[in-house]
C-alpha positions as CSV (number, residue, x, y, z in Angstrom):
1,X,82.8,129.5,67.5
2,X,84.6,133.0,67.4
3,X,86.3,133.5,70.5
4,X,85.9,137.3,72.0
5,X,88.3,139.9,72.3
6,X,88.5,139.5,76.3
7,X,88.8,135.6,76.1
8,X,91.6,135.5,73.4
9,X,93.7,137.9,75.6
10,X,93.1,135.4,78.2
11,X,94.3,132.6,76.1
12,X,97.1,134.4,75.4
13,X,97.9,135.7,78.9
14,X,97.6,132.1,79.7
15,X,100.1,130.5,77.0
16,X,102.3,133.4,77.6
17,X,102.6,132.6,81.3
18,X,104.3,129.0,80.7
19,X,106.5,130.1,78.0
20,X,108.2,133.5,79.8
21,X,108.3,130.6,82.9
22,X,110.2,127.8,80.6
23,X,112.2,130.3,78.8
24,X,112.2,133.3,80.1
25,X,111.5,136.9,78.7
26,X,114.5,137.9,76.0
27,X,114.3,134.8,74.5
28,X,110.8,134.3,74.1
29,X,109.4,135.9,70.9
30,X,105.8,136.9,69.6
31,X,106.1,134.1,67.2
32,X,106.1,132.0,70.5
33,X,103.6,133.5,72.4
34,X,101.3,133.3,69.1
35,X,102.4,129.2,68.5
36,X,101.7,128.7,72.8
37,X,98.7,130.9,72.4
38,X,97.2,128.6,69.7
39,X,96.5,132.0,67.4
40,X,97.8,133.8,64.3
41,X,100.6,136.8,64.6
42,X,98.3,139.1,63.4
43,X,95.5,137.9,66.2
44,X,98.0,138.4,68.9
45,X,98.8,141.7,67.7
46,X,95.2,142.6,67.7
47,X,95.3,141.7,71.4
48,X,98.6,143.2,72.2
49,X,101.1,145.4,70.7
50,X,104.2,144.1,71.6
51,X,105.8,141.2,74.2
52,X,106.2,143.6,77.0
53,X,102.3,144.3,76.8
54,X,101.8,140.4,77.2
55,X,105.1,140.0,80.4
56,X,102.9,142.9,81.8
57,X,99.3,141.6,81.9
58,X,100.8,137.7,83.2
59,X,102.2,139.7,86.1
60,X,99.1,141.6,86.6
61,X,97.3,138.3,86.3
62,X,99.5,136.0,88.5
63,X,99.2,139.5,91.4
64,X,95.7,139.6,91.3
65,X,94.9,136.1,91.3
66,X,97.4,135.9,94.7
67,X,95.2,138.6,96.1
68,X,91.8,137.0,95.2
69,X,93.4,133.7,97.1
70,X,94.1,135.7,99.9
71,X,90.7,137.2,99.9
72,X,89.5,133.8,100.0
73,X,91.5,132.3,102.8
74,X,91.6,135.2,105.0
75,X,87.7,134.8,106.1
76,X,88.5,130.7,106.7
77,X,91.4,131.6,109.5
78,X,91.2,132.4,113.0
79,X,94.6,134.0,114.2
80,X,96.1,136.9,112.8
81,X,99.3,135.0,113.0
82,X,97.8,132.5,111.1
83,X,95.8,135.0,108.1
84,X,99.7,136.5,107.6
85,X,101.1,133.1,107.5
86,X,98.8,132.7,104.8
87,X,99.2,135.3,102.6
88,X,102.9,135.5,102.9
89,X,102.7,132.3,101.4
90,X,100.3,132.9,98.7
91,X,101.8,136.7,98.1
92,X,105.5,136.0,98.2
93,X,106.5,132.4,98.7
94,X,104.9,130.5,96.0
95,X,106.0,133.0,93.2
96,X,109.4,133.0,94.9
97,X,108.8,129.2,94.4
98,X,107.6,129.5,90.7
99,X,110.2,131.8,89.7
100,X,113.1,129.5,91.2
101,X,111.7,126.5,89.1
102,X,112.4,129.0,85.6
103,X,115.9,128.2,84.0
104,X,115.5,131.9,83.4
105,X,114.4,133.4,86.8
106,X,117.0,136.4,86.6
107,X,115.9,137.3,83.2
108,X,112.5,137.7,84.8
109,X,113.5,139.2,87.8
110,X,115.1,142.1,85.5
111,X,112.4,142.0,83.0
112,X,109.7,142.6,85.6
113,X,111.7,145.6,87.3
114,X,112.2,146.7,83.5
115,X,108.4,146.5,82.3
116,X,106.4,145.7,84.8
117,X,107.1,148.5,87.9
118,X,103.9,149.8,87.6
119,X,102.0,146.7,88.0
120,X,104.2,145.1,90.8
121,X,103.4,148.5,92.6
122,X,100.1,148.5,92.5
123,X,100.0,144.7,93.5
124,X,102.1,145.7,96.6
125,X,99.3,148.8,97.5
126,X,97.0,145.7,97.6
127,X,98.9,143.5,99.5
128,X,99.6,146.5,101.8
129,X,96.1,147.2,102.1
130,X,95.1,143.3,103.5
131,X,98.1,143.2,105.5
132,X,96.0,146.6,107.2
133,X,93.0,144.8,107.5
134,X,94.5,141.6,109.2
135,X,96.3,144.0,111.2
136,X,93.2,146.4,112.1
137,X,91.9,144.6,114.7
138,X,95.2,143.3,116.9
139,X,95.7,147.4,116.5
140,X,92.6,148.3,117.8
141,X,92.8,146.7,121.1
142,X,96.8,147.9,121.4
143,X,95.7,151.9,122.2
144,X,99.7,152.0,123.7
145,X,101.3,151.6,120.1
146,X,101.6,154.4,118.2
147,X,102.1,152.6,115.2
148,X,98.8,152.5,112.3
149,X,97.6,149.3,111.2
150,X,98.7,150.8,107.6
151,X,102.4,151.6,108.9
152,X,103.1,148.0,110.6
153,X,101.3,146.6,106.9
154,X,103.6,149.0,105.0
155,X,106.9,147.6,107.3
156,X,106.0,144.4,107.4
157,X,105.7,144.3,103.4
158,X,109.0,146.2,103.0
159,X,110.8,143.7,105.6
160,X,108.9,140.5,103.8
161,X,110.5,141.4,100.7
162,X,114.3,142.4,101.9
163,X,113.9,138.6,103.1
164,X,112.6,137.7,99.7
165,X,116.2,138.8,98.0
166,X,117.9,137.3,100.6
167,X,116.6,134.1,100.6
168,X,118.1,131.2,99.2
169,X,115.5,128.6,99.1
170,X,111.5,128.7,100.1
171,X,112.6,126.9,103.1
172,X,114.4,129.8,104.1
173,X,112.1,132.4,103.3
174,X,109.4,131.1,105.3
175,X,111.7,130.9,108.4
176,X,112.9,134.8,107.4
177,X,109.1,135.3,107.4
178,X,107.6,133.3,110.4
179,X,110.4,135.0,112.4
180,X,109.0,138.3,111.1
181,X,105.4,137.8,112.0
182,X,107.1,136.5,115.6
183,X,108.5,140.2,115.4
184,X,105.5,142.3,114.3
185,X,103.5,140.6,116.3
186,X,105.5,140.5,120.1
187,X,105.4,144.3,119.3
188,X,102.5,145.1,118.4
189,X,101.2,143.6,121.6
């Protein structure tokens, strides 16, 4: 069965994912990724010129499947406290988590800065944009605040992830966090 161009990338992405966890990204090479990945050199350069291609697309995988789980769990929840609980967790806690498991977490903390800005921007305009919409309709009955539902989500991002660097275990980064959504919240009504 001959595997398509879109599905081996997948595969790939997939492999690539555990080994840049396991071992971070300078040590991993595209012999690796091609062993993990279960295809020839030549296959995986078919699908992806070079390593920082591959660290790219796992980041742009891992963001957009955080923001599909949000998707899905926002519709399920009833508070706005409780819709920013949960994407907090699913946006910034569990890769917090993930990336304190790796050996090599400030190798990918620096290789994601050094390779994948763009990505990790355009993942944050996304999680900006559903931190709006949570936010829209506490906003619309608060007429006194001159604040946007797209400024409090742009703040509250920004504030989320100054706690992120500062944190020293999950533990403590969804106590930086609840207290935040305490903040936000007590102000905006």
């Amino acid at each position: 069965m001959k595997i398509s161009r879109t599905e081996k990338a997948e595969q790939i992405v997939s492999a690539a994912m555990d080994v840049f966890l396991r071992y971070g990204f300078r040590r991993v090479t595209m012999a690796d990724l091609a062993e993990a990945a279960d295809v020839s050199r030549p296959a995986l350069y078919l699908e992806f010129g070079s390593k920082e291609e591959i660290f790219v697309a796992v980041v742009e995988r891992l963001s957009r499947q955080a923001l599909d789980e949000i998707r899905a769990a926002i519709p399920k929840l009833r508070s706005v406290d409780s819709k920013l609980e949960a994407a907090f967790e699913i946006w910034l806690v569990r890769p917090f988590e993930l990336v304190q498991r790796s050996p090599d977490a400030a190798d990918l903390f620096t290789s994601v800065k050094e390779f994948a800005c763009e990505a990790i921007s355009k993942s944050s305009r996304d999680f900006e944009e559903l931190l709006a919409e949570i936010l829209q309709p506490l906003m619309e009955k608060q007429k006194s605040t001159k604040f946007s539902a797209d400024q409090m989500a742009r703040l509250l991002r920004i504030a989320a992830k100054g706690s992120k660097a500062e944190a020293k275990s999950s533990e403590e980064l969804r106590e930086m966090i609840r207290d935040l959504r305490k903040l936000f919240l007590s102000a905006i009504r």
